[in-house]
C-alpha positions, 0 to 999 in steps of 0.5 A: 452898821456902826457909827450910826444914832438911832432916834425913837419917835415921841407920841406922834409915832403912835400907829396902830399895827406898829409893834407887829413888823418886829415881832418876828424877832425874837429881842423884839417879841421878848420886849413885846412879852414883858410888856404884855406881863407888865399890863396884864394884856396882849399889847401887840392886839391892844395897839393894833385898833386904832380907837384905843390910841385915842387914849394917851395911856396907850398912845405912850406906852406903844410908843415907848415898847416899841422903840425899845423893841426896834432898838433891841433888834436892831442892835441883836442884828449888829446895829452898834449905836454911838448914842441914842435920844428920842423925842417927847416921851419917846426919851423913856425908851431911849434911857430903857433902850440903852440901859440906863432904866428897866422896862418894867418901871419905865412902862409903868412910869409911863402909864402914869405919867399919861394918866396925870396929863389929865391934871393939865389943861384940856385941849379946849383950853390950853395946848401946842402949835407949831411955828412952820418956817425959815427963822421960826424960832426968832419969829417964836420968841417974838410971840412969846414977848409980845403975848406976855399975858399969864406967863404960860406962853412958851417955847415948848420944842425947839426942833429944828431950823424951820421949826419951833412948838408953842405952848399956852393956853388957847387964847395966847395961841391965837395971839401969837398966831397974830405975830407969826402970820404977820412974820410970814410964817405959820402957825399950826395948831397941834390936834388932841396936844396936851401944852407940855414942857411948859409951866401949864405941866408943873402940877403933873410934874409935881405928882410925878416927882415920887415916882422919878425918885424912885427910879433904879439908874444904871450907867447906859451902854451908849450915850443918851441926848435927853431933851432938856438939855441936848447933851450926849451923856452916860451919867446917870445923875444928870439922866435922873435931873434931865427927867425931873426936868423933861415935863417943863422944859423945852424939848432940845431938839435941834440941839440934840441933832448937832450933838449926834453929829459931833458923836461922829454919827455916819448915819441917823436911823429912825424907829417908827412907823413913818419918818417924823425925826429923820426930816427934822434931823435933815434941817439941822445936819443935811449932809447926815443920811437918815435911815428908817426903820419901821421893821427888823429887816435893814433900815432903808434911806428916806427921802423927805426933806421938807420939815415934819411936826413931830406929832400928830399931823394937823388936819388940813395942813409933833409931846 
């Protein structure tokens, strides 16, 4: 398949058992390895109990290794990409998948960066919910106008068209409910969600900048999307500054999904276990087909257009 973007899932993509339908292949199970080496354990056996995902260190990091790990195989199998991006922490294993970083720091960064997430509010107190809706980021910015407070209320995703990821503390969140429902629209509290790309994450932004600074860039084999500003790039200067940038700011979602298809993207192809992007792709480009790929063997079409949380999916009802 050529002419097609492959989009990797950010931290909701996390399932247990998802790494083991690619290590039948050999560029898969080579990543599978290296990993493995990295965090001195079997990863493929560390991922598949579902309790141990509840740990953000391993949520991340699985879903990092096995992006990089679909893409791999998938390019091994004649996939040729015209640009690749992922969402939330799902943009480390882009830039790993594409060349611009090695595996090695990258999951070592990770499991860093998941570790310093601790510095942030808990999730009693401050995290994310999603405005679900025709106009949502209208009715979003609204919110945040009329909330005001502390300042720590804002736009954190802006996925697509019918919807836009809030971040703040848990008493803004519950007055911007307040403002979306009277807009006609719902809010959707997003369970376990650290309030990323927003300023409550600027002290772990602060503890992480040595170790971006540290990172070994090379130019990427295909252009990558990063988050913060939604733009197909191969330098690896402005992928440095996106990076520095990806903990406080909004995550570019939509945007990044007009600049696949102004790529020339035929198709989008979605590593992960179940379709989270691919929906939120449709509201943007609806006439792209959307490929999944939970597996080595050929990616297949998926048939959900309704919207999707890219993110763990609220109770009753994704960083």
């Amino acid at each position: 398949m050529t002419r097609a973007a492959v989009v990797l899932a950010g931290e909701g993509g996390a399932r247990a058992g998802t790494l083991d339908a690619w290590l039948g292949d050999e560029p898969a199970r080579q990543v599978a390895d290296e990993a493995s080496a990295l965090v001195g354990r079997d990863v493929a056996e560390w991922w598949r109990d579902p309790l141990n995902l509840s740990d953000p260190v391993a949520a991340h990091v699985e879903v990092v290794v096995t992006g990089v790990a679909g893409y791999r195989s998938l390019v091994a199998r004649g996939l040729r990409p015209v640009a690749v991006a992922g969402h939330g922490v799902g943009e480390y294993a882009a830039l790993v998948a594409s060349g611009a970083l090695p595996l090695d720091q990258v999951v070592e960064l990770v499991h860093w960066r998941a570790e310093l997430l601790s510095l942030s509010p808990r999730p009693s107190c401050a995290g994310m919910a999603a405005v679900v809706g025709p106009g949502a980021g209208e009715v979003a910015r609204a919110a945040v106008a009329e909330v005001g407070g502390w300042g720590t209320l804002g736009v954190a995703e802006f996925d697509g068209p019918a919807q836009v990821v809030l971040s703040g503390t848990c008493e803004e969140l519950a007055r911007a409910r307040q403002t979306v429902l009277a807009a006609g629209l719902d809010l959707v509290r997003l369970p376990g969600r650290a309030a990323c790309h927003g300023p409550l994450m600027e002290p772990v932004a602060r503890h992480l900048g040595p170790a971006l600074a540290d990172l070994d860039w090379s130019e990427p084999e295909v252009p990558v999307v990063p988050n913060a500003d939604g733009r197909p790039t191969r330098d690896p200067g402005q992928l440095a500054r996106c990076l520095r940038a990806h903990l406080t700011s909004p995550v570019q979602w939509e945007a990044t999904c007009r600049s696949l298809a102004a790529a020339g993207a035929t198709a989008v192809v979605e590593v992960a276990a179940v379709p989270l992007l691919g929906p939120l792709v449709r509201q943007v480009a609806p006439d792209l087909p959307v490929l999944h790929a939970a597996g080595p063997d050929l990616p297949i079409p998926t048939d959900r257009p309704e919207p999707a949380i890219a993110g763990p999916t609220p109770t009753g009802g994704q960083s």
